[in-house]
C-alpha positions in Angstrom: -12.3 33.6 13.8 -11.8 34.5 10.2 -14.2 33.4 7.1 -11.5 34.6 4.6 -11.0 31.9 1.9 -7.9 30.5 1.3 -6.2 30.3 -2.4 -5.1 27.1 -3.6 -2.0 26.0 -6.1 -3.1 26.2 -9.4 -4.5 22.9 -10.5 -4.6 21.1 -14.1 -8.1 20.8 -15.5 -9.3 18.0 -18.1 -10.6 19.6 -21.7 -12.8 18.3 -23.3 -13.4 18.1 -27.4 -16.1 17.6 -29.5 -15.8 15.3 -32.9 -17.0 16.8 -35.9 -18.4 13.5 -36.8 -18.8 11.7 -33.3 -19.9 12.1 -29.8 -17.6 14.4 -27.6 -14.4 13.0 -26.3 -12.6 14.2 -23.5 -8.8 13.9 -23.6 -6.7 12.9 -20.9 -6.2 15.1 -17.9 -2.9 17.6 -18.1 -0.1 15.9 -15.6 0.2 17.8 -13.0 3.6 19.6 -12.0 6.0 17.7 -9.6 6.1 21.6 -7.6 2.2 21.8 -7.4 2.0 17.7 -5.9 4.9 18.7 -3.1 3.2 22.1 -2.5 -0.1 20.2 -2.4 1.6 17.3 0.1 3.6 20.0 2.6 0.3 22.5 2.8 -1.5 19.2 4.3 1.6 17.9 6.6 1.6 21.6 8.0 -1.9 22.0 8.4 -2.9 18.6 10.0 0.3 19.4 12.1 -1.5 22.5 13.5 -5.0 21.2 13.6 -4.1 18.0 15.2 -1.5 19.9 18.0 1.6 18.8 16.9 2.7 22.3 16.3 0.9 23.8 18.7 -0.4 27.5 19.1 2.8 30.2 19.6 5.4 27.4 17.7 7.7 29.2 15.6 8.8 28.1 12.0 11.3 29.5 9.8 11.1 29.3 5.6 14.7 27.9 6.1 13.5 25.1 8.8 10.9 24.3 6.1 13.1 24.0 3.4 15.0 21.7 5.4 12.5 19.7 6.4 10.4 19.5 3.0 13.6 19.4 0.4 12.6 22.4 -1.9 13.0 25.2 -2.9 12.2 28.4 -1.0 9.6 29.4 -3.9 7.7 26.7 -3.1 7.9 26.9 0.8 6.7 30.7 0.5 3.7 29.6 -1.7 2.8 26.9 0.7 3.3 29.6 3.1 0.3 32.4 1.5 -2.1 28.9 1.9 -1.3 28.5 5.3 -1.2 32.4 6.2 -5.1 32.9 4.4 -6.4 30.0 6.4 -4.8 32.1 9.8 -3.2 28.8 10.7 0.1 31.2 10.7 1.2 34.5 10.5 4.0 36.2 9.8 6.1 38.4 12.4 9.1 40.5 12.4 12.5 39.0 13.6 10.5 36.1 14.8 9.7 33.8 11.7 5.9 32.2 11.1 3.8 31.8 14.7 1.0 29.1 14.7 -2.3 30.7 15.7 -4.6 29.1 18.1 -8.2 27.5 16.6 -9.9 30.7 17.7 -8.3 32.5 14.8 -8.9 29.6 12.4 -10.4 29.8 9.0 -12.8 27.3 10.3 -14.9 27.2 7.8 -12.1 26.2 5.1 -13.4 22.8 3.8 -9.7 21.5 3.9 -9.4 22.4 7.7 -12.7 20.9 8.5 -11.2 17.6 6.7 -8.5 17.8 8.5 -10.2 17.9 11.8 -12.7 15.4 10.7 -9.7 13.0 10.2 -7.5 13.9 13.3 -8.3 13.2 17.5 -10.6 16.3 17.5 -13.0 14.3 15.3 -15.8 14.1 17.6 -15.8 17.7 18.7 -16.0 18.6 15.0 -18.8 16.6 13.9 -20.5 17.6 17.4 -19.9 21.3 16.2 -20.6 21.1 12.5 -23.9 19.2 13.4 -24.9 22.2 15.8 -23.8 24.6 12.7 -26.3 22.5 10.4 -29.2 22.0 13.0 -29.4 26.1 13.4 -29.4 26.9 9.9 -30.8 24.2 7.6 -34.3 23.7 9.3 -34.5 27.8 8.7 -33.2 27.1 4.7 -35.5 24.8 4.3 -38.5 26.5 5.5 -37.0 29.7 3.3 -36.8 27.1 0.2 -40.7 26.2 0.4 -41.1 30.2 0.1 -38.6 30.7 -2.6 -37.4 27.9 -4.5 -37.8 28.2 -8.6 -40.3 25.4 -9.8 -37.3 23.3 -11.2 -35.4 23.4 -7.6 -38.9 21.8 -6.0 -39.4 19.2 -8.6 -35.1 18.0 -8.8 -35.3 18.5 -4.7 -37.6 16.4 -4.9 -36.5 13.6 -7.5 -33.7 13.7 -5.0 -35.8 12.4 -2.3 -37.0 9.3 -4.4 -33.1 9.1 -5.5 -32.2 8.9 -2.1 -35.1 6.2 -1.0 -33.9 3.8 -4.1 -30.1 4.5 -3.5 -30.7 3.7 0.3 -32.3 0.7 0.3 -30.0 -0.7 -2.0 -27.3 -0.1 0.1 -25.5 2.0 -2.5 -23.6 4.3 -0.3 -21.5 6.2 -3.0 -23.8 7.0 -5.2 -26.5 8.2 -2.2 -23.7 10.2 -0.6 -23.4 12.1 -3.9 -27.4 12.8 -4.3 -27.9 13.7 -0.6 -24.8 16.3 -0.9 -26.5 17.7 -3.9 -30.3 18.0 -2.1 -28.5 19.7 0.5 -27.3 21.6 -1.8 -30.0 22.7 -3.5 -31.9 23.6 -0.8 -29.1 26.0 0.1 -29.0 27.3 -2.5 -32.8 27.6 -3.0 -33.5 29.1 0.4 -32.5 32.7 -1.4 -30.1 33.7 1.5 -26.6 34.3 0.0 -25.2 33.2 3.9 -26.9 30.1 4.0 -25.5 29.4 0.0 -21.8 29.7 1.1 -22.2 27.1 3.3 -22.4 24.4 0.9 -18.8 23.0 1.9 -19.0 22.9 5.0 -22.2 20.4 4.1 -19.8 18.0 1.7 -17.2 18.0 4.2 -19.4 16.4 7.2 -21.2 13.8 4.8 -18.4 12.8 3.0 -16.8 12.6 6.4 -19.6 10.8 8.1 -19.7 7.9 4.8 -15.7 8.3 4.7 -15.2 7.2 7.8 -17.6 4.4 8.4 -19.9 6.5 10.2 -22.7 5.4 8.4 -24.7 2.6 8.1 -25.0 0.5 5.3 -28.7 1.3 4.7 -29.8 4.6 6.0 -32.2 4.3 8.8 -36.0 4.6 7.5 -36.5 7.5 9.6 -33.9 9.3 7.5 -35.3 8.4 4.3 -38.8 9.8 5.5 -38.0 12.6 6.5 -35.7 13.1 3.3 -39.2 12.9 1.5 -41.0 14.6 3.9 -38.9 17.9 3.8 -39.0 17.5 -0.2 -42.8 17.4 -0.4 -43.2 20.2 1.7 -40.4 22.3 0.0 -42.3 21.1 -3.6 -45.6 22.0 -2.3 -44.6 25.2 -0.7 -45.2 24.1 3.0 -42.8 26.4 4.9 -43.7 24.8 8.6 -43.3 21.4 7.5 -40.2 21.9 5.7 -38.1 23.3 8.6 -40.1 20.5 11.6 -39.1 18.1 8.8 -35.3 19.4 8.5 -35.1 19.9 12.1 -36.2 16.0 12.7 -33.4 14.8 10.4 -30.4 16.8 11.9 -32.1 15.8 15.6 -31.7 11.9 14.2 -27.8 12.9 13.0 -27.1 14.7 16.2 -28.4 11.2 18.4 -25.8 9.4 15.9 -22.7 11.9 16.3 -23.2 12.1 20.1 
């Protein structure tokens, strides 16, 4: 298994401006080129092809076959390509043409192969898996949080927690996906372990995937909201133990839900 990250076509990014005599103003977002949407499109037929088994591990593909198969140019196929090759979903040989690898040789930590997998048959297995990642590693962050966390990480950690309480109950999903993705966050990136950090990904990728996909109740369970708190107090008040039993209790709960 490789941890390499994979580069992505270049993408357009919105500017924004300031008025000399008004409030800032952001102008409208560059179009993006027709060559980076079809790269964009074919990287994501290929690789769902490969994570979901429709090109299965030893297939053999050919820049030409892609060409055919896409309509462009073979500029475009080879950049597609590079993506592909730095996730290890292919590589290149000799007088054979581009070889699908098998999942043991996976990028797997790429956020756009855990989507993929979070969207195709394998869905269960990867939740299942991704909850096992989170259940050994973020009881230990949080623990390492309530040790090293700045003094502004414990008191937004734990607006958070109140955030998450009033977003819950009110049944506002989007908005409480987006504040529990960031509290995860930061408690990553409090913990003050660099592995832990990179992780942060992987964590978007299974709770947007969990909301996305209906996997979530329309009010999150009180249980979950509790111990949302619960870890944030502890984490504020620098209560190592409690932190990680209160972290561990959540991802127990999450586990009972993705089976």
């Amino acid at each position: 298994m490789t941890t390499q990250s994979a580069p992505t076509p270049a993408s357009a990014n919105a500017a924004a401006v300031s008025s000399a005599s008004g409030p800032a103003a952001a102008t409208p977002a560059a179009p993006v080129p027709a060559a980076e949407v079809m790269a964009t499109r074919i990287i994501d037929a290929l690789g769902r092809d490969i994570v979901d088994g429709a090109l299965a591990e030893g297939s053999r593909l050919t820049i030409e076959d892609l060409q055919q198969r896409f309509g462009v140019s073979r500029t475009v196929v080879r950049d597609c390509v590079r993506v592909l090759e730095a996730m290890a979903l292919i590589v290149p040989k000799r007088r054979v043409g581009l070889v699908v690898q098998g999942p043991d040789r996976w990028n797997v930590y790429d956020p756009r192969i855990i989507r993929w997998r979070l969207t195709g048959p394998g869905r269960s297995d990867q939740f299942r898996s991704l909850t096992q990642l989170r259940r050994a590693v973020e009881p230990v962050a949080a623990s390492l949080a309530a040790r090293n966390a700045t003094a502004a990480q414990r008191t937004r950690i734990a607006e958070l927690a109140v955030d998450l309480r009033r977003l819950g109950e009110a049944g506002a999903l989007v908005d409480f996906l987006a504040a529990d993705i960031e509290f995860h966050h930061l408690i990553l990136e409090a913990c003050g372990n660099d592995m832990f950090c990179a992780l942060r990904e992987v964590i978007t990728e299974v709770l947007s995937g969990r909301t996305h996909q209906g996997l979530m109740p329309r009010t999150p369970r009180p249980h979950a909201l509790d111990t949302h708190e619960q870890v944030a107090h502890a984490i504020r008040d620098g209560d190592a133990a409690t932190a990680e039993a209160g972290m561990a209790s959540l991802l127990a709960e999450v586990s009972s839900a993705v089976g």
